[in-house]
C-alpha positions in Angstrom: 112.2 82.1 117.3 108.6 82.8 116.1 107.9 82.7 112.1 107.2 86.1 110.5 103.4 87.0 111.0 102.4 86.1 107.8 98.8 84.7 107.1 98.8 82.3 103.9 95.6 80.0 103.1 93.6 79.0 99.9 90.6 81.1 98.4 88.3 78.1 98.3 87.7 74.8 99.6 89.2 72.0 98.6 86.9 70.7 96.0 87.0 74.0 94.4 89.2 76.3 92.5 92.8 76.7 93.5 94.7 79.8 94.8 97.0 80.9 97.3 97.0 83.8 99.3 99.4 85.5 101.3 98.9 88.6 103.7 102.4 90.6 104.9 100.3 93.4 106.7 103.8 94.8 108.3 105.1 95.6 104.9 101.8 96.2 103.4 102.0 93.4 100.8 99.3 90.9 99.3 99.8 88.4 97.2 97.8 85.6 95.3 98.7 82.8 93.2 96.3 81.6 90.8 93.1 83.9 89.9 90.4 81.3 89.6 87.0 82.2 91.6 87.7 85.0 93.8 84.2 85.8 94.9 84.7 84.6 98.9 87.6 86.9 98.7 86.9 89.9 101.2 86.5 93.3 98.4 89.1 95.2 100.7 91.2 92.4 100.3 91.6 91.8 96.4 91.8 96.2 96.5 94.9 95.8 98.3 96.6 93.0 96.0 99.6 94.0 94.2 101.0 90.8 93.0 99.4 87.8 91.5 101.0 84.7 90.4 99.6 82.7 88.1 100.4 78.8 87.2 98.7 78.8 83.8 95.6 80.3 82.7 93.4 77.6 82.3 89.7 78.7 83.0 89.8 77.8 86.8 92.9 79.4 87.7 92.1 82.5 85.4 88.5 82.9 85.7 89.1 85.8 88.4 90.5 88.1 86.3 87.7 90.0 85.8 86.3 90.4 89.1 89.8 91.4 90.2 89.6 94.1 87.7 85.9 94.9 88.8 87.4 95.8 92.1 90.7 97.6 90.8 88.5 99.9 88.8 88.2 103.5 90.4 91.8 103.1 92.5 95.0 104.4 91.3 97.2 101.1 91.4 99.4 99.0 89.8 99.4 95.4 89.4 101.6 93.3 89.1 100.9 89.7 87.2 103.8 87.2 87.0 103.5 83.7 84.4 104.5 82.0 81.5 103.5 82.3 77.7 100.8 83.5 76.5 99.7 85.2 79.9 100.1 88.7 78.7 98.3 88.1 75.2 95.8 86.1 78.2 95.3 89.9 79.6 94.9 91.9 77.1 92.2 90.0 75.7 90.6 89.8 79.2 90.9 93.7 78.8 89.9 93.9 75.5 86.6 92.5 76.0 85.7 95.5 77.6 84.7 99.3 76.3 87.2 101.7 77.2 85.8 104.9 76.2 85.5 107.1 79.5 89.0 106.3 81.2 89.8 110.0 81.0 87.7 110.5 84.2 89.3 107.3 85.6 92.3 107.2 88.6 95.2 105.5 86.5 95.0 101.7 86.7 97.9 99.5 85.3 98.3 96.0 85.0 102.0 94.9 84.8 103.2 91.7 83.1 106.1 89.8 83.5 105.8 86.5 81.7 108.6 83.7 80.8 108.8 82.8 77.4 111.6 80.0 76.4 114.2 81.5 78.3 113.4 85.2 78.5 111.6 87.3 81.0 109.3 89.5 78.7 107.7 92.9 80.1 103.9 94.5 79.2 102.1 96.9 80.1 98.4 98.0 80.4 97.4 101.5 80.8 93.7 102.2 81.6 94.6 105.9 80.2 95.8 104.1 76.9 92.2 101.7 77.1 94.4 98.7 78.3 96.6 98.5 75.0 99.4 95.6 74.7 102.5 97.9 75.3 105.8 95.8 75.3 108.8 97.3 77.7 112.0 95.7 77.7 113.1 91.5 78.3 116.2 90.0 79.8 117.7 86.9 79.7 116.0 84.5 82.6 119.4 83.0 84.4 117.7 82.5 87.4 114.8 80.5 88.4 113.5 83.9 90.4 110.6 85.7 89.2 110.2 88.4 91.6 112.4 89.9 94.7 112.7 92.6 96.6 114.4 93.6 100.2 111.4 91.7 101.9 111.2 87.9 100.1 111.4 86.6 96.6 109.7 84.1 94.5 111.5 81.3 93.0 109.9 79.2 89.9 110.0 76.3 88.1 108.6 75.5 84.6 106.4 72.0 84.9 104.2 69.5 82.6 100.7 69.7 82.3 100.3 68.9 78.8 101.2 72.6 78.7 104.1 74.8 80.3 102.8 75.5 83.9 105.0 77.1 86.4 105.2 76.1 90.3 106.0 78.9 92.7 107.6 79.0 96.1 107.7 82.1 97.9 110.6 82.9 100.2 110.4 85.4 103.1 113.8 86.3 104.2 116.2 86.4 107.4 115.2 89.4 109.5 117.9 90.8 111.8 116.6 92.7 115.0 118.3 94.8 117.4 118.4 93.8 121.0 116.8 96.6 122.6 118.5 96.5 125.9 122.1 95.8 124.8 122.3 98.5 122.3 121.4 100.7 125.0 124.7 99.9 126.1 126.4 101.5 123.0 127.4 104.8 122.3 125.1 105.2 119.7 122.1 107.8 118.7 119.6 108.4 116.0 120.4 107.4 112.7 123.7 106.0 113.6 121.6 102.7 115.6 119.6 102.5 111.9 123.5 102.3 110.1 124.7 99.8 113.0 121.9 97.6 111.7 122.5 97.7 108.1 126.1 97.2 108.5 125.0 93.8 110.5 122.4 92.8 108.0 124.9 92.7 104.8 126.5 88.9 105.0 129.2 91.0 103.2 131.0 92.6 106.0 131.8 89.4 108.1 135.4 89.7 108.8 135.2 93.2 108.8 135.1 95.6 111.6 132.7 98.5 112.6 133.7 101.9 114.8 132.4 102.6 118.2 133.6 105.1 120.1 137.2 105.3 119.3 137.3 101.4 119.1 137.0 98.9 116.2 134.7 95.8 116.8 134.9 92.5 115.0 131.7 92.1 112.6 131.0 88.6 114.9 131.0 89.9 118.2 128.6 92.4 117.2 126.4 90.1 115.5 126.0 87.9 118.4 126.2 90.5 121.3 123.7 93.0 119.7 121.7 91.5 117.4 119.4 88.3 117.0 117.8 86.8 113.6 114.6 85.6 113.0 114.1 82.9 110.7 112.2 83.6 107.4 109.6 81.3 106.0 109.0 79.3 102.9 105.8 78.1 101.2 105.6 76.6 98.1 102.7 76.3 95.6 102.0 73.5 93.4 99.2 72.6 90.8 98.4 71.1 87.8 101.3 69.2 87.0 102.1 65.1 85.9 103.6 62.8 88.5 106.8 61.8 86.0 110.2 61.9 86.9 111.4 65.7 85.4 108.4 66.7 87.0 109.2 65.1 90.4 113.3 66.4 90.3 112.2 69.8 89.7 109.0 70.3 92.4 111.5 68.6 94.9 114.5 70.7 94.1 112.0 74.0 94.4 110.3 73.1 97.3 112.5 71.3 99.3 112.4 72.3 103.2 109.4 74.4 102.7 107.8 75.1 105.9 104.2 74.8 104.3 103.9 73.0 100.8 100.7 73.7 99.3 100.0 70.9 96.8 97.4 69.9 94.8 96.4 65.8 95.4 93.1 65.3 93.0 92.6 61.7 92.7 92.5 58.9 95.4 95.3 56.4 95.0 93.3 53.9 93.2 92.5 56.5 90.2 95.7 56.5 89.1 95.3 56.1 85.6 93.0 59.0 85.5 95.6 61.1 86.8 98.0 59.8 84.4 95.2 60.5 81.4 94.7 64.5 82.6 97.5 64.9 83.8 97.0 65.6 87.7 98.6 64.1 91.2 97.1 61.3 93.3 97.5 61.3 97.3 100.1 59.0 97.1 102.7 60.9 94.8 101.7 64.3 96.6 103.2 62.6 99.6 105.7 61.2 98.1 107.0 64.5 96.7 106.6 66.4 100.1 108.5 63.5 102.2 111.2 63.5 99.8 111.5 67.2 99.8 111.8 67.4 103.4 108.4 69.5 104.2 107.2 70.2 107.5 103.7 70.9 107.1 101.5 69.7 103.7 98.4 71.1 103.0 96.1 69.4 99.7 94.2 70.8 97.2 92.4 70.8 94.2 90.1 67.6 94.9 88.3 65.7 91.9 84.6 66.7 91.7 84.3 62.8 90.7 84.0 62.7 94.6 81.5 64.5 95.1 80.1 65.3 98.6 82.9 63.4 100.2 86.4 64.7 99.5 87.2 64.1 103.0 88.1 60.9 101.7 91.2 61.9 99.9 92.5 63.8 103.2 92.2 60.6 105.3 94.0 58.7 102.5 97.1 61.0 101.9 97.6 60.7 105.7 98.6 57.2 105.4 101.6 58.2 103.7 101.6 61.7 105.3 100.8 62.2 108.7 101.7 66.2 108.8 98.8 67.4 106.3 95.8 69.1 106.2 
């Protein structure tokens, strides 16, 4: 079966800063991870993100902000922003640099945060109709490593080492059960009772359980594989910024493991090592090793040292010595 038609690919090259995007047009969702330079970003594009992810807010994965809200300005919207401590004190001075003193003529703009602190989700909000002020909502305990989910895919997390908290993300579209057009054609079945046959099928919860058709009761199985077919969801994984030690290894494996694209940074050659050790950053080598160990099919590399200057094809040719599945 085909993968969801989902584009994903990064906002810059690889030398440059790093973020993720991912476009679900059939559910009219858009998402980025990291907000570091967003200027080749298409303007209709960054109007229609909703959800941003972001690993930490150091200046080149943070940067964007303001030409994100440049191009939010003048839409009703909410956006969502998703992190760890201190991103929403991170906002609201991003918003606070500003002068807020005609937002009365302004289409309501909000900027949601939902950041992790120790082992809390904690929820702001930022009103343009309130000039952007630091409004705290509600927390709840965080006893799952999700961050985000809704009917369509969720976004799983986990809290890494770069001399500071960062957070790696993989984001997980779900199993989508379809109807087989011709069969159900078969069944007695009209209007909205085809749309409750499927639900019935797509909760997990009813196998062993039995459905009404006609004046006849049908096993939850035999319906499933008579009159329905799944398509597989899709998993890619985002990860940047972090030390190649051992807790930091367990957990990227553990959340990326069987991704079907692993976006991962790789920003020194293999011979630099010790300068990734000193700032804290991967080298070809141990981004392969991470992706071979977690069992992912396709690897694409990010995030290249600048200390290579015009030539950071070199780090691509090197990682596929251990990697042969990357780009």
């Amino acid at each position: 079966m085909a993968e969801p038609r989902i584009k994903h690919y990064l906002v810059n090259k690889k030398n440059e800063d790093p973020g993720l995007v991912i476009e679900i047009e059939s559910i009219g969702e858009y998402l980025l991870f990291d907000l570091g330079n967003i200027s080749k970003l298409d303007r209709h594009l960054i109007k229609k993100i909703g959800k941003i992810f972001i690993t930490h807010t150091h200046m080149d994965h943070f940067i964007g902000f303001d030409s994100l809200l440049r191009n939010k300005i003048g839409k009703e919207h909410t956006v969502e922003i998703f992190g760890i401590f201190p991103l929403a004190e991170n906002v609201y001075c991003k918003l606070n640099g500003y002068t807020w003193n005609l937002v009365e003529f302004e289409p309501q703009l909000v900027f949601s945060v939902k950041q992790l602190k120790d082992n809390y989700f904690e929820y702001y909000r930022f009103d343009i109709k309130k000039r952007f002020e630091k409004d705290f909502l509600d927390q709840s305990v965080a006893d799952k490593n999700i961050i985000f989910e809704n009917e369509h895919y969720r976004v799983k997390y986990a809290v890494l080492d770069h001399k500071i908290p960062v957070l790696g993300y993989s984001f997980e579209y779900k199993d989508k059960l379809y109807l087989k057009k011709e069969k159900i054609k078969e069944l007695p079945l009209k209007g909205k009772e085809i749309g409750e046959f499927k639900s019935w099928l797509s909760d997990k919860n009813n196998k062993g359980k039995k459905f009404k058709i006609g004046d006849k009761y049908y096993d939850y199985d035999f319906l499933k594989k008579e009159y329905s077919y799944t398509q597989k969801g899709i998993k890619i994984s985002y990860i940047t910024d972090v030390i190649y030690s051992e807790e930091n290894k367990k957990k990227i494996v553990e959340l990326v493991k069987n991704s079907d694209y692993l976006y991962c940074e790789a920003v020194f050659l293999e011979k630099d090592e010790e300068q990734a050790k000193k700032v804290f950053h991967l080298t070809t080598k141990q981004t392969a090793e991470i992706a071979t160990e977690a069992n992912v099919k396709n690897l694409i590399v990010f995030h290249f040292s600048r200390r290579y200057g015009k030539n950071p094809d070199i780090i691509l040719k090197e990682i596929k010595k251990y990697f042969k599945n990357v780009s």
